[in-house]
C-alpha positions as CSV (number, residue, x, y, z in Angstrom):
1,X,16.3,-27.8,-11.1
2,X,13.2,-26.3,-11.6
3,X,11.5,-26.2,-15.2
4,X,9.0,-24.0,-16.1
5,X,6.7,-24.6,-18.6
6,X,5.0,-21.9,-20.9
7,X,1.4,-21.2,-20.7
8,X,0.7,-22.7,-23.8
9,X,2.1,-26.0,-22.9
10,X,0.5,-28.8,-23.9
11,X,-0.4,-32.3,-22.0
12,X,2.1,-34.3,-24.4
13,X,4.5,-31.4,-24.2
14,X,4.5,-31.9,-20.2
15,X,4.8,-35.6,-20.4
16,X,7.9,-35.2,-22.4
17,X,9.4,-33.0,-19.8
18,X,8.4,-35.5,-17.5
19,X,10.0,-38.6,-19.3
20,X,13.5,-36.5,-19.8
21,X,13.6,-36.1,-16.0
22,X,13.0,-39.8,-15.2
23,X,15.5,-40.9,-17.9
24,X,18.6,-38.9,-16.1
25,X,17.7,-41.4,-13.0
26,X,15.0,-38.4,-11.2
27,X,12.0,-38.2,-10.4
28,X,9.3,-35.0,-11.9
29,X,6.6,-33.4,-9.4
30,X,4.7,-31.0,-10.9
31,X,4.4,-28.1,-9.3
32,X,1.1,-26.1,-10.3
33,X,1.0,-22.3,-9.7
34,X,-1.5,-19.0,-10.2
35,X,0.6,-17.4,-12.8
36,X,3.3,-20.6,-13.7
37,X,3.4,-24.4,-14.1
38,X,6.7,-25.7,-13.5
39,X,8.2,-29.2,-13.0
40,X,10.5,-29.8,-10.0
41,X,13.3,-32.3,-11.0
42,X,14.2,-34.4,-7.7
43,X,16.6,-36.8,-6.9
44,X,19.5,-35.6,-8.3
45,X,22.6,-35.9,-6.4
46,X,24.1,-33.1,-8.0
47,X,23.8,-30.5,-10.0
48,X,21.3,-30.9,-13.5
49,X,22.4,-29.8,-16.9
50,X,19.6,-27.3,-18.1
51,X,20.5,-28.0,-21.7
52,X,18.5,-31.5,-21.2
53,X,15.3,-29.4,-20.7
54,X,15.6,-26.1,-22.1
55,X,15.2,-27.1,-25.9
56,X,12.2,-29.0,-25.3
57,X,8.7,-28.0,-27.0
58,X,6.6,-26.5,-24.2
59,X,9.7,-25.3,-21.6
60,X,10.0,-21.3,-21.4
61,X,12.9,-21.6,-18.8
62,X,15.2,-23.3,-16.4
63,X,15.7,-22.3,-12.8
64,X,18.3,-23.7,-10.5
65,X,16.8,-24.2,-7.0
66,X,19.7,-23.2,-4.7
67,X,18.4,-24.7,-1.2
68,X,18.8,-28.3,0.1
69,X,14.6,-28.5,0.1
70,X,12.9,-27.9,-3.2
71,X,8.8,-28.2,-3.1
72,X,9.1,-26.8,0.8
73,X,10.5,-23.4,-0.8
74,X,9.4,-20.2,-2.8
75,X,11.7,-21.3,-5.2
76,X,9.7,-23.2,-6.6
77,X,6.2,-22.2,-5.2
78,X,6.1,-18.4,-5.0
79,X,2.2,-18.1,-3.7
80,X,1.9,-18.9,-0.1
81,X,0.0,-22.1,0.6
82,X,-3.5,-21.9,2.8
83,X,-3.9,-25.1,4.4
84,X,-8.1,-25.8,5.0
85,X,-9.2,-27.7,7.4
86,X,-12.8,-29.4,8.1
87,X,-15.2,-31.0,6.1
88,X,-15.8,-27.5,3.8
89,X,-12.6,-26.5,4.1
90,X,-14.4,-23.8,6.8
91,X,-10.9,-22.7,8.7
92,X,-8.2,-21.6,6.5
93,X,-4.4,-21.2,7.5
94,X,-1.8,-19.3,5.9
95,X,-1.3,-16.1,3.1
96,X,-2.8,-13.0,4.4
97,X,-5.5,-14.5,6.3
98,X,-6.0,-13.7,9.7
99,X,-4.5,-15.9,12.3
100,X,-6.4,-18.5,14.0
101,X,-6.5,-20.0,17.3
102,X,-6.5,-23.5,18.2
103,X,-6.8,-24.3,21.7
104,X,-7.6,-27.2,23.9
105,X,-5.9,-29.4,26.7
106,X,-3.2,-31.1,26.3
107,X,-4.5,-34.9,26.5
108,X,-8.6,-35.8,26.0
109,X,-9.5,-36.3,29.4
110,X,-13.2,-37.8,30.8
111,X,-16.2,-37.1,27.6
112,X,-17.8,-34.7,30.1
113,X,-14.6,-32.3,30.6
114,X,-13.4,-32.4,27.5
115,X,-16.6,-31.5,25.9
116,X,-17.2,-28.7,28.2
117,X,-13.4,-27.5,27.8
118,X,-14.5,-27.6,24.0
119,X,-17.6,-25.3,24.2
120,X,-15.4,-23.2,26.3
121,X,-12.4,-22.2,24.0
122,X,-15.0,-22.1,20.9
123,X,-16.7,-19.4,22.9
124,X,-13.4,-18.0,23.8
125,X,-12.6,-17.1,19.8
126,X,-10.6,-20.8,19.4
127,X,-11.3,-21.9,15.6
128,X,-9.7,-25.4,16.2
129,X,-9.9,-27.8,19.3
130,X,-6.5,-29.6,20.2
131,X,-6.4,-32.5,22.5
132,X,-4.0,-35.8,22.4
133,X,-5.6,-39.0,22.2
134,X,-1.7,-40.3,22.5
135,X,0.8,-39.0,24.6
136,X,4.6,-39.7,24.1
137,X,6.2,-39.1,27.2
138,X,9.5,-38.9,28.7
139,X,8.7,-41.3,31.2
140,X,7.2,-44.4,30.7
141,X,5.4,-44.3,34.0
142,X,3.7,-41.2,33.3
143,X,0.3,-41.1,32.2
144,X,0.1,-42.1,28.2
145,X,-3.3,-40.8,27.1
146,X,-6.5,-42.7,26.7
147,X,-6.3,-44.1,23.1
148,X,-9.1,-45.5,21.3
149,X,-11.3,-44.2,24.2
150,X,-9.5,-40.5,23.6
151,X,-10.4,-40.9,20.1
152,X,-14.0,-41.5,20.6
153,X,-14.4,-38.6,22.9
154,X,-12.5,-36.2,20.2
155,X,-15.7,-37.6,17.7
156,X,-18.0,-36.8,20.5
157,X,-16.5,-32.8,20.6
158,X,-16.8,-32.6,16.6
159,X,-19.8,-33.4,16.4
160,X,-21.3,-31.9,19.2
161,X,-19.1,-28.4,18.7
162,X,-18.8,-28.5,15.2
163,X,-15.0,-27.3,15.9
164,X,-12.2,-29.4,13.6
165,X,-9.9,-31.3,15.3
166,X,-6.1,-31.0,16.1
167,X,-4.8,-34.3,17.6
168,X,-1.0,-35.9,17.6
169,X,-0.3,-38.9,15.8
170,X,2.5,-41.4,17.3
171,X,3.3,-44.1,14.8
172,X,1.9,-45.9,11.5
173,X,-0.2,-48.3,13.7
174,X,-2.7,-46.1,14.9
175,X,-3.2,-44.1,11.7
176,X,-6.2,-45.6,10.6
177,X,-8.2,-44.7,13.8
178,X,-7.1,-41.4,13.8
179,X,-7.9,-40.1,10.2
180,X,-11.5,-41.2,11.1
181,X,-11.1,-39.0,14.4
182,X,-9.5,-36.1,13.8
183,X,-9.3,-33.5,10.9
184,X,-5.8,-32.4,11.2
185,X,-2.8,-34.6,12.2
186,X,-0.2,-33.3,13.9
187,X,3.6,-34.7,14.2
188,X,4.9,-34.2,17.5
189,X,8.9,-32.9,17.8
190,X,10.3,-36.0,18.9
191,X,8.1,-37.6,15.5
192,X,10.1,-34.4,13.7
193,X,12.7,-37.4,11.8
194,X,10.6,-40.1,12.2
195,X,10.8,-40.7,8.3
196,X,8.7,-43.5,8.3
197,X,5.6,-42.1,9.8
198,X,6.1,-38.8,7.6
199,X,6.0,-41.5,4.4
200,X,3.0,-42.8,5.5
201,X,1.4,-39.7,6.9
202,X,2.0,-37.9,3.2
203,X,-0.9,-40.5,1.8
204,X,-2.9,-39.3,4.6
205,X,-6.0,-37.5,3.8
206,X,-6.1,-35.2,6.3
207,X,-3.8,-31.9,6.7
208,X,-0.4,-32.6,9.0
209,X,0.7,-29.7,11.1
210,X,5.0,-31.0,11.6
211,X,5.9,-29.6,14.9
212,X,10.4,-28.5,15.0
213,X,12.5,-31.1,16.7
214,X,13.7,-29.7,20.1
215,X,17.1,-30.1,19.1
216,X,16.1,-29.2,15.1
217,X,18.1,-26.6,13.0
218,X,15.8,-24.5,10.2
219,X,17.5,-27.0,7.3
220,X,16.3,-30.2,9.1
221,X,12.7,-28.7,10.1
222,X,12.1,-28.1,6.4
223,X,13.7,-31.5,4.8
224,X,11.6,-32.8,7.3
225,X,8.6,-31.1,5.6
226,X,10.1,-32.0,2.2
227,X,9.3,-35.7,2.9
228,X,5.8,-34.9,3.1
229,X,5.5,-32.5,0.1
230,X,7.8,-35.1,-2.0
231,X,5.8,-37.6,-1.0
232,X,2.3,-35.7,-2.5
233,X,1.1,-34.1,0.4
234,X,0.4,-30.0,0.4
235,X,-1.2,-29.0,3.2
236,X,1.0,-28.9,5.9
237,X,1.7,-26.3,8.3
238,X,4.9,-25.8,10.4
239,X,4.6,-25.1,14.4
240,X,7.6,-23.8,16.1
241,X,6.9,-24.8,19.8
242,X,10.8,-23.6,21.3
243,X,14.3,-25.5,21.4
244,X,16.7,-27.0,23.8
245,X,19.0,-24.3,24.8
246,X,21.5,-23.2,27.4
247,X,18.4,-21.7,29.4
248,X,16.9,-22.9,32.7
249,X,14.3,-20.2,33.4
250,X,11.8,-22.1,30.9
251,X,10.6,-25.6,29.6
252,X,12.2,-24.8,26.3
253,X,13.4,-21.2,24.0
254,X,10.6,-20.1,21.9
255,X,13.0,-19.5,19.3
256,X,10.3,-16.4,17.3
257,X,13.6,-15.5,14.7
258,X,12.2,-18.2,13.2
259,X,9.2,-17.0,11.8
260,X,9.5,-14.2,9.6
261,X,12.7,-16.6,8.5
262,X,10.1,-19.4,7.4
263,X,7.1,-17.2,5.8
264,X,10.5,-15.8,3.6
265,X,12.0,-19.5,2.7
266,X,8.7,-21.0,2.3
267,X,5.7,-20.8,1.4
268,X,3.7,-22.9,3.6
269,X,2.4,-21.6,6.9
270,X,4.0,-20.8,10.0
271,X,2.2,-21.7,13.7
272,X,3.7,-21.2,16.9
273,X,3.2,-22.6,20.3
274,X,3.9,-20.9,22.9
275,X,2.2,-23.2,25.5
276,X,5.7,-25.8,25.3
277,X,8.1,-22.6,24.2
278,X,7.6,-21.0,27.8
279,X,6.4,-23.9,29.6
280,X,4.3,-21.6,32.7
281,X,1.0,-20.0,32.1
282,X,2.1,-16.1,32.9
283,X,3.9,-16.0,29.7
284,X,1.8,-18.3,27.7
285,X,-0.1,-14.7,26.4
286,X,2.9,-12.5,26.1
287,X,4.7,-14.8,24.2
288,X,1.8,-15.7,21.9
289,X,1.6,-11.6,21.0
290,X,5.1,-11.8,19.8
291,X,4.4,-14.4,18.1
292,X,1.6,-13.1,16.1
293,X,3.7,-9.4,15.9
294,X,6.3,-11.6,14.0
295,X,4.0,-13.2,11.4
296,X,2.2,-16.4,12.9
297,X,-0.6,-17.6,11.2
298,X,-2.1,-19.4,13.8
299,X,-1.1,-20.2,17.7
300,X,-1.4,-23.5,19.3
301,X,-2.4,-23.3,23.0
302,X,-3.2,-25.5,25.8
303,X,-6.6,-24.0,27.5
304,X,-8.8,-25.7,30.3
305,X,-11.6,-25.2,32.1
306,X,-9.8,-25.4,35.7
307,X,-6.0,-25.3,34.7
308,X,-5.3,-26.7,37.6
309,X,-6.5,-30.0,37.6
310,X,-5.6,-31.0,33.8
311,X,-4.1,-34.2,33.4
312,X,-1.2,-33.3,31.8
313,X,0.9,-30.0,31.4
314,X,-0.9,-28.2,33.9
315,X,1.5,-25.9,34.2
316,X,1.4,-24.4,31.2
317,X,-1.9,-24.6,30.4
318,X,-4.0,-21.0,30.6
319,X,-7.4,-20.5,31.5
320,X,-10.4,-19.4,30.0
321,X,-10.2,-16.0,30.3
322,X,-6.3,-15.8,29.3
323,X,-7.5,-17.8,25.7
324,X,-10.5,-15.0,25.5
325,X,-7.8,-12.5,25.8
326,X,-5.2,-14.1,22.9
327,X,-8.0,-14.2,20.9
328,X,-8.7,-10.7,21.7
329,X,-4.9,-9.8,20.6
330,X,-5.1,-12.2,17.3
331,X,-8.4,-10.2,16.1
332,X,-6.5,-6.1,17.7
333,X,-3.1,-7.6,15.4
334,X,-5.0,-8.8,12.0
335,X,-6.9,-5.3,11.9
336,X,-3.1,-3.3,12.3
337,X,-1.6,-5.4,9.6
338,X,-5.1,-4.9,7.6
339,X,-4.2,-0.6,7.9
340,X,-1.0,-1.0,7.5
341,X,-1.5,-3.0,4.0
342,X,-3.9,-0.7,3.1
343,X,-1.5,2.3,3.9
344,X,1.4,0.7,2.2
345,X,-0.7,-0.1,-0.7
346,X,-2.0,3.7,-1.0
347,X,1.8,5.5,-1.0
């Protein structure tokens, strides 16, 4: 149930609203908006009686909210989210805006590389750097990231670049040391469910970008999200990075259906990777022009130096002269769209 308030609402009117939600057992988020304030009721298990709300002093109307999530959808929050990022809010994420690029390698490797791989993609158009610190991996024998030592170097690239930073967090313990490292952090898909780290993660000052579960259906993506929004957080983007499927001719299906799915459903932003939805560099900058024909408001890519000889996923992972290229395609796809707003917007 969603109840929206009238413009003239006052703050005792709205704290009565409040207390009728909490003495039915629920709890009240409000929900501010550009042209509406409304007041989400959650934690019903069933359907709430609007009569509760509707004669209140300062409530204009009640709105059933028909999806399993709530604060994740347009529903309840019709305005499309931008998600800044960096100490002035510098890169911004989401509406109309055009997409951005974030690139970087996989894992933080030696200060000197990674530093130079960070100069690299900032000339090449990237407006983020990504690199992981921690590395869950299938195997426990394969290499696990550098840690504390990772996190250090990712300081080193901020401050030296000036480039905010895109880095995966793995569990509660290590949360500290990362929101002093890193300016956005980002869930990995086996995290997706990981319910306690999303609790804690929604305190979190920084931004969270909540990559889909490989085995994830739309519904469980977005509850997933709804922890975080229910839990007070806002600026969180989404990243479709591909799904387990039936198909053996890539590391995973870059499942793009998606996208103009979630920028209707919700109204926070949609990235895409295409770096773990193809899995092989050739089709790392095809795939990431679909992805940005369909709606994306920002890719994630993994970009090196010398491909090559990256520490992990070098087989995905594109030069610097393929990430010039995307960045190329990102800036050729924002003007069309610009036109063909304009055009619309003229008939």
């Amino acid at each position: 149930m969603l109840v929206i308030l009238d413009a003239r609402c006052t703050e005792a009117q709205c704290a009565a609203v409040e207390e009728a939600v909490r003495a039915i057992g629920c709890t009240p988020l409000p929900v501010a908006g550009r042209e509406r304030t409304a007041i989400c009721v959650t934690g019903n298990r069933g359907p709430v009686d609007p009569g509760r709300f509707a004669q209140l002093p300062g409530v204009r109307e009640c709105i059933a909210v028909t999806k399993p999530w709530k604060l994740v959808g347009r529903e309840v929050q019709p305005e499309s989210t931008v998600v800044r990022i960096g100490p002035r809010g510098e890169v911004a994420i989401g509406g109309a805006l055009p997409p951005v690029v974030i690139a970087g390698p996989c894992s933080v490797e030696t200060e000197a590389r990674t530093v130079a791989i960070a100069h690299a993609v900032k000339a090449a158009g990237a407006r983020l750097f990504r690199a992981g610190a921690f590395k869950p991996r299938t195997s426990p024998y394969d290499f696990q990231g550098l840690g504390a030592e990772g996190l250090a170097t990712l300081q080193v690239v901020r401050r030296e670049t000036g480039l905010p930073i895109v880095s995966e967090v793995v569990d509660r313990e290590s949360l500290d040391a990362m929101v002093e490292a890193v300016d956005v952090l980002q869930v990995g898909a086996r995290n997706m469910q990981n319910f306690s780290l999303l609790r804690a993660l929604a305190a979190a000052p920084c931004p969270v970008l909540l990559k889909r579960g490989p085995a994830a259906t739309l519904t469980e993506w977005l509850m997933a999200a709804e922890y975080l929004l229910a839990g007070g957080k806002r600026d969180v983007l989404l990243c479709e990075r591909g799904i387990r499927s039936f198909s053996d001719h890539s590391r995973n299906t870059l499942d793009l259906n998606v996208v103009p799915l979630v920028r209707e459903l919700s109204h926070l932003p949609i990235v895409v990777d295409p770096s773990h939805g193809v899995g092989a560099r050739d089709r790392v900058r095809p795939m990431a022009r679909a992805a940005l024909a369909c709606g994306a408001h920002a890719l994630l890519i993994e970009a090196h130096v010398s491909p090559m000889t990256s520490y992990t996923d070098a087989a995905q992972t594109i030069d610097v002269a393929t990430l010039t290229g995307i960045a190329r395609d990102a800036e050729v796809l924002a003007r069309l769209e610009t036109v063909e707003r304009a055009t619309i917007g003229a008939q």
